[in-house]
N, CA and C of each residue as an Amber inpcrd file, in Angstrom:
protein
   345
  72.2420000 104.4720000 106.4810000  73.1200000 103.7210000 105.6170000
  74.5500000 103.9590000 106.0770000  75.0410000 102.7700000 106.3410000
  76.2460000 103.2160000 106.7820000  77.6010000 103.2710000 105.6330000
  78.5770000 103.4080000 105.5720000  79.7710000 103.4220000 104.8330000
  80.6720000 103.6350000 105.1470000  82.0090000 102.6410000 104.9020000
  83.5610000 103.1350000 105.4110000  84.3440000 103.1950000 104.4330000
  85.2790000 103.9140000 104.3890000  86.7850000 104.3340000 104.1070000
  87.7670000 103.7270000 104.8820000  88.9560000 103.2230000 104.6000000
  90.1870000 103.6810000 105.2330000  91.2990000 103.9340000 104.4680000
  91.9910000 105.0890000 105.4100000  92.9030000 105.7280000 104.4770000
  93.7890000 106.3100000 105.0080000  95.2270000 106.7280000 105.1200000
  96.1480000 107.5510000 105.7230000  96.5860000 108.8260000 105.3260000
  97.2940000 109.6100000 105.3430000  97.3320000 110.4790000 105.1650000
  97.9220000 110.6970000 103.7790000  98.8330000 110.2390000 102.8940000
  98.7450000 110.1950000 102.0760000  97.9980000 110.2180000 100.7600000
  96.8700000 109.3900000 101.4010000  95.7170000 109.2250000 100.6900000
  94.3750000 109.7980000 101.0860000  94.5700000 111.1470000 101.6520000
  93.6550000 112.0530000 102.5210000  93.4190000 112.2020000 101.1430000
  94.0400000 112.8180000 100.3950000  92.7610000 114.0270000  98.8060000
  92.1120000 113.1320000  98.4010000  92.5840000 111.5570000  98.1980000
  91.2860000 110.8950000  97.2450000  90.6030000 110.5440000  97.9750000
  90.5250000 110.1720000  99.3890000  89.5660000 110.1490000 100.2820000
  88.2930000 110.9550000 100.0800000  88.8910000 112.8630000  99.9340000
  88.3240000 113.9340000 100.3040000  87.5200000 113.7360000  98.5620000
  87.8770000 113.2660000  97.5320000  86.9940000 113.6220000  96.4480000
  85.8600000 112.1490000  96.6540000  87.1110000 111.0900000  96.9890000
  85.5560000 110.3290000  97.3730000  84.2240000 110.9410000  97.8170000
  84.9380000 111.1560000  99.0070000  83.4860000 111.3370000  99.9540000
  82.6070000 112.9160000  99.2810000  83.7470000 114.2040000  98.6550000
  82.6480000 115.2290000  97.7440000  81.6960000 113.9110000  97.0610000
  82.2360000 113.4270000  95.9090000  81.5070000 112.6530000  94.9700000
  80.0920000 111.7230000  95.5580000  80.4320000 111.0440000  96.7400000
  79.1540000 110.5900000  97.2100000  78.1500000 111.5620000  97.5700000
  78.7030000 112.6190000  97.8990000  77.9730000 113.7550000  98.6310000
  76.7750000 114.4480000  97.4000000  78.0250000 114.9310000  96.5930000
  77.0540000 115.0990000  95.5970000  76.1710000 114.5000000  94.9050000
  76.3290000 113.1890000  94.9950000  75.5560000 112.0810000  94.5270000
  74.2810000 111.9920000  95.2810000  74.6320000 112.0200000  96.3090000
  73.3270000 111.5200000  97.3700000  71.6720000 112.1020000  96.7150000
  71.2120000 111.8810000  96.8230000  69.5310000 111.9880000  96.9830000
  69.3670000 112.5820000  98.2050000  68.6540000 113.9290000  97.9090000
  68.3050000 114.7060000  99.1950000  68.1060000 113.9770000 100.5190000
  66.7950000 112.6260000  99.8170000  66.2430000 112.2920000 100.9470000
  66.9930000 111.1270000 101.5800000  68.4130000 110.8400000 101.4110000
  69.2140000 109.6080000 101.9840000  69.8540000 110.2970000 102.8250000
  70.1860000 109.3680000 103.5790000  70.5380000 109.5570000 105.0460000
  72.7290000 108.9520000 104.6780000  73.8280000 109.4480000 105.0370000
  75.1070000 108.4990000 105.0090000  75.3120000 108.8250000 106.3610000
  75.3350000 107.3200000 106.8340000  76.3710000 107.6820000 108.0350000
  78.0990000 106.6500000 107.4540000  78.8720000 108.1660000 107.4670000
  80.2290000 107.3300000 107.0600000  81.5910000 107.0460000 108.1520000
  82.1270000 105.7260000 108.0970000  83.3330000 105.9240000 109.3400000
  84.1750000 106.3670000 108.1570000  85.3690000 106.9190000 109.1670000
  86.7310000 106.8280000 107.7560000  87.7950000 106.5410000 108.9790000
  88.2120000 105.1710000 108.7800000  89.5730000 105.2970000 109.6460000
  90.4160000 105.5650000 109.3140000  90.9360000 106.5110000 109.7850000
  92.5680000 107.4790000 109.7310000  93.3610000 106.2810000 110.2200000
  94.8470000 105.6990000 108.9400000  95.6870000 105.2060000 109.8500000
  96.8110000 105.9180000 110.3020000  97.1700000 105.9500000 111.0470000
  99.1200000 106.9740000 111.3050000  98.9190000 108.0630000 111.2340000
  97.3560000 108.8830000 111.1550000  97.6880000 109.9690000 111.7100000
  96.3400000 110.8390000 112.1790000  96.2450000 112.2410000 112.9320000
  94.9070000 112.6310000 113.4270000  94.1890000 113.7800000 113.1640000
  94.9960000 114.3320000 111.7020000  94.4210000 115.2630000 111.5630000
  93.0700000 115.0630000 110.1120000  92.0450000 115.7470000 110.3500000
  90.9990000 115.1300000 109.3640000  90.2130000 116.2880000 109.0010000
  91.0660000 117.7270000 109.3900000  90.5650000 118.9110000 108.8790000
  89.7290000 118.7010000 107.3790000  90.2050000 118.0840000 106.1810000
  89.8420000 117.7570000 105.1580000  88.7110000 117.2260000 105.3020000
  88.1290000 116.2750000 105.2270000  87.6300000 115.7960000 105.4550000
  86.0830000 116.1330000 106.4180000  86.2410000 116.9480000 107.3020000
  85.4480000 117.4440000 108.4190000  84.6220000 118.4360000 107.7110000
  84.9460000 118.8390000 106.8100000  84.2560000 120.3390000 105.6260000
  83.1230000 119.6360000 105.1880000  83.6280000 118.1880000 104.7110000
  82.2320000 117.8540000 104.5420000  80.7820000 117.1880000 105.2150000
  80.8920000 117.1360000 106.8580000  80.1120000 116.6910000 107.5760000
  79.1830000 117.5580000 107.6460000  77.6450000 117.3810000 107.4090000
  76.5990000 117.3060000 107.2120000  75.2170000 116.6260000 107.8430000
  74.2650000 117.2110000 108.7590000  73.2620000 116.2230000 109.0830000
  72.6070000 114.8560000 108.4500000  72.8120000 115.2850000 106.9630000
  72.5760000 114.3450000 105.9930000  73.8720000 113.4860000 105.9720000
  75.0410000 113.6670000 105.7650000  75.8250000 113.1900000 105.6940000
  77.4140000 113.0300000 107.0320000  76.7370000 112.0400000 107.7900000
  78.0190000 112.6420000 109.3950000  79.0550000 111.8540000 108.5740000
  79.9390000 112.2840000 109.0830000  81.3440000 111.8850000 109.2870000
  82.0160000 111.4160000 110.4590000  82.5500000 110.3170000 110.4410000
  82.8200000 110.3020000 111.8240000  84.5140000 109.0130000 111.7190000
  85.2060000 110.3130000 111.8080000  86.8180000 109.8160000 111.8320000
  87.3680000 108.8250000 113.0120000  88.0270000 107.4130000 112.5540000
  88.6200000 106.7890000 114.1900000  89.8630000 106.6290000 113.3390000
  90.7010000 107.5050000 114.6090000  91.9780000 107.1520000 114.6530000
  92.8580000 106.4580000 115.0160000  93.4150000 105.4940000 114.0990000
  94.2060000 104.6630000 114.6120000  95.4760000 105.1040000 114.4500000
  96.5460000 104.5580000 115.3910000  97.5230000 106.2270000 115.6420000
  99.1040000 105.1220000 114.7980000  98.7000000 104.1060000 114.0440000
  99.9680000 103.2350000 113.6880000  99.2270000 101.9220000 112.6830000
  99.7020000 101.7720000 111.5100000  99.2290000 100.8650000 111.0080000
 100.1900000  99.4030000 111.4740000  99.0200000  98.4690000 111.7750000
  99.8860000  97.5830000 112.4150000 100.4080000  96.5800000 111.5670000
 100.0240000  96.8160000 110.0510000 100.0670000  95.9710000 108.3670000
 100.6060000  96.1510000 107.9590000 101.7900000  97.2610000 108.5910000
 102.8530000  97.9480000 107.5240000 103.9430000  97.4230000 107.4390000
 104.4880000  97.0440000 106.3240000 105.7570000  96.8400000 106.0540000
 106.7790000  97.3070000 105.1000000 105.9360000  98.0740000 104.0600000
 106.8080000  98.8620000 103.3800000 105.9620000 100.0880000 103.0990000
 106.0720000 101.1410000 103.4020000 105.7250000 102.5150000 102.3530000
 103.9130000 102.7980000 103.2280000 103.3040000 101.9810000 102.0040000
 101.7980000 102.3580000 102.1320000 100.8150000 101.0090000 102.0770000
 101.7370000  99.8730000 102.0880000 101.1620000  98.6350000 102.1990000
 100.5770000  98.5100000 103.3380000  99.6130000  97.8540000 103.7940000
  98.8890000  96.9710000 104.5130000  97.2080000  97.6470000 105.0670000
  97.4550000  98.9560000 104.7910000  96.2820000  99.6880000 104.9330000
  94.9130000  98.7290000 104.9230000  95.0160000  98.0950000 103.9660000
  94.2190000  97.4370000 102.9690000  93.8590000  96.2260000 103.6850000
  94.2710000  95.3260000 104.9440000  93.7330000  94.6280000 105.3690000
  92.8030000  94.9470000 106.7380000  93.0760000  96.2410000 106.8560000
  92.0750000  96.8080000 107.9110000  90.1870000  96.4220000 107.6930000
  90.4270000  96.7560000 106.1630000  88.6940000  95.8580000 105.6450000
  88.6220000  94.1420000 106.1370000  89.5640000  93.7410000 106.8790000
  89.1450000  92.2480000 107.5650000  88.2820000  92.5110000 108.9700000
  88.8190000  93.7030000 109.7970000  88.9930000  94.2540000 110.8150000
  87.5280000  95.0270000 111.0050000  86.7530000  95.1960000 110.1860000
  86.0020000  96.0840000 110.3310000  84.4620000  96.0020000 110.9390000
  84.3470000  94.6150000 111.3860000  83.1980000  94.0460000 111.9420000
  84.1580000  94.1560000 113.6840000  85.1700000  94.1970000 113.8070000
  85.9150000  94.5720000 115.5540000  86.1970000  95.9290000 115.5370000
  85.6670000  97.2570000 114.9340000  86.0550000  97.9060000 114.7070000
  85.4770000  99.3210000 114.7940000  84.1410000  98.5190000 113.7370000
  82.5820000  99.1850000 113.9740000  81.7820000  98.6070000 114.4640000
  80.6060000  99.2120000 115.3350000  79.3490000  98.6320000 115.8960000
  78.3700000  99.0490000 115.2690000  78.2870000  98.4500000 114.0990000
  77.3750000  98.4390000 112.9330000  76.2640000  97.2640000 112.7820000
  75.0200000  97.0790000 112.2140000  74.8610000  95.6270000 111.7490000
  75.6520000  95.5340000 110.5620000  75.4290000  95.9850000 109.3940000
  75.5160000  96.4730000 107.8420000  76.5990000  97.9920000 107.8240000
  77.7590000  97.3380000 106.6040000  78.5860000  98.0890000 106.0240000
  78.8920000  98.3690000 105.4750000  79.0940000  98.7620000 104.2790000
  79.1970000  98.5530000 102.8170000  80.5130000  99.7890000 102.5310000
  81.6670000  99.3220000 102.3770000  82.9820000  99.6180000 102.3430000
  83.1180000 100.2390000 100.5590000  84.1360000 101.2370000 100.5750000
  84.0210000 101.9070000  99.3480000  85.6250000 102.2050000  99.4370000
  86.3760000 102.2870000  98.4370000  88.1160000 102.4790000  98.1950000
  88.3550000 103.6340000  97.7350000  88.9460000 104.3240000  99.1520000
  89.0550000 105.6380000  98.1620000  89.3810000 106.1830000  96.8800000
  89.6910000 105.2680000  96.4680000  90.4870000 106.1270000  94.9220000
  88.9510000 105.5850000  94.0130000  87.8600000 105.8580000  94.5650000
  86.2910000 105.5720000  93.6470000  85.7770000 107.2920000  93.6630000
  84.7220000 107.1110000  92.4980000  84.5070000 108.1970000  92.4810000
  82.6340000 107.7170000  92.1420000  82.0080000 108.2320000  92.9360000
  80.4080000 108.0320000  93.1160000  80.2300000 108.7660000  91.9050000
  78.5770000 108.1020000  91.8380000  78.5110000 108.7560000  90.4880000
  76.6580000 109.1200000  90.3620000  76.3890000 108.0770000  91.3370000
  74.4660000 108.4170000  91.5310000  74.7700000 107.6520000  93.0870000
  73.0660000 108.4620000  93.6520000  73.1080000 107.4140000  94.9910000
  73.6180000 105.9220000  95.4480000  73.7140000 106.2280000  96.5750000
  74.4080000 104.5880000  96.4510000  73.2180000 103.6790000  97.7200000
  72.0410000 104.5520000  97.9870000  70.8550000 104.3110000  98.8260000
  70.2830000 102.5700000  98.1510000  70.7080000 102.2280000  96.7090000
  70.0480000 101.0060000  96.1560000  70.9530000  99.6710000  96.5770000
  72.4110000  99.9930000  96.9810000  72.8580000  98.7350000  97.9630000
  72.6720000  98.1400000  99.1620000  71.5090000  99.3970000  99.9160000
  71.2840000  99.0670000 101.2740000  69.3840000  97.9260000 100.8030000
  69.5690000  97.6260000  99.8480000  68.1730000  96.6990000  99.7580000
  68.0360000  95.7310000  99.7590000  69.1660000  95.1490000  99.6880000
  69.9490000  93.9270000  99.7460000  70.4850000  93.3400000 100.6910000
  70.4980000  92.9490000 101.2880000  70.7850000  91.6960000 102.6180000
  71.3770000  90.6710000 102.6480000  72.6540000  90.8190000 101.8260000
  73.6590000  89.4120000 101.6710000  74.6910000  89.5750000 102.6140000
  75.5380000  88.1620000 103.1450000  75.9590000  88.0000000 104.6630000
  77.2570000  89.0240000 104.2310000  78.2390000  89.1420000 102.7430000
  79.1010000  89.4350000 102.8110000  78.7860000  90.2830000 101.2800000
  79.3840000  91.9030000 101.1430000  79.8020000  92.1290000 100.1470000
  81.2220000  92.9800000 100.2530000
């Protein structure tokens, strides 16, 4: 099952409770494979605590948001980007500032072109 994030550094802690919260959520027997793209910057120490056989992690850094125009804007259109981005079939994108709450193994049963 795959899953992405993106997020900058700013928004590294709610990232980091996201991804606890799915973690803890998970069902022993589910598998996450999660991207999280870092924008503007490369450190992902946070984040890395929680990689897991059950659960990889796997950070791409992009070293400049190219959406930015003020502050913390444009992050947010990187979710257009994410089929040139990842070599995924299936993705199912989550905002960091969410907080899981039971498995999330019952969205991968579903097979619609876009969610």
């Amino acid at each position: 099952m795959n899953f992405v994030l993106v997020t900058n550094q700013e928004w590294l802690y709610y990232t980091y409770i996201c991804l606890k919260s799915m973690k803890l959520s998970k069902k022993q027997e589910s598998n996450y494979n999660i991207f999280v793209l870092c924008i503007g910057f490369g450190n992902d120490y946070l984040i890395q605590d929680l990689d897991a056989d059950d659960f990889r992690i796997t950070p791409i850094f992009l070293s400049r948001n190219l959406f930015k125009k003020d502050h913390n804007i444009g992050i947010v259109y990187y979710k257009l980007l994410l089929q040139e981005l990842l070599d995924v079939d299936y993705v199912f994108h989550i905002d960091v500032d969410c907080v899981v709450v039971s498995d999330l193994s019952d969205v991968f049963q579903y097979n619609p072109k876009y969610i």
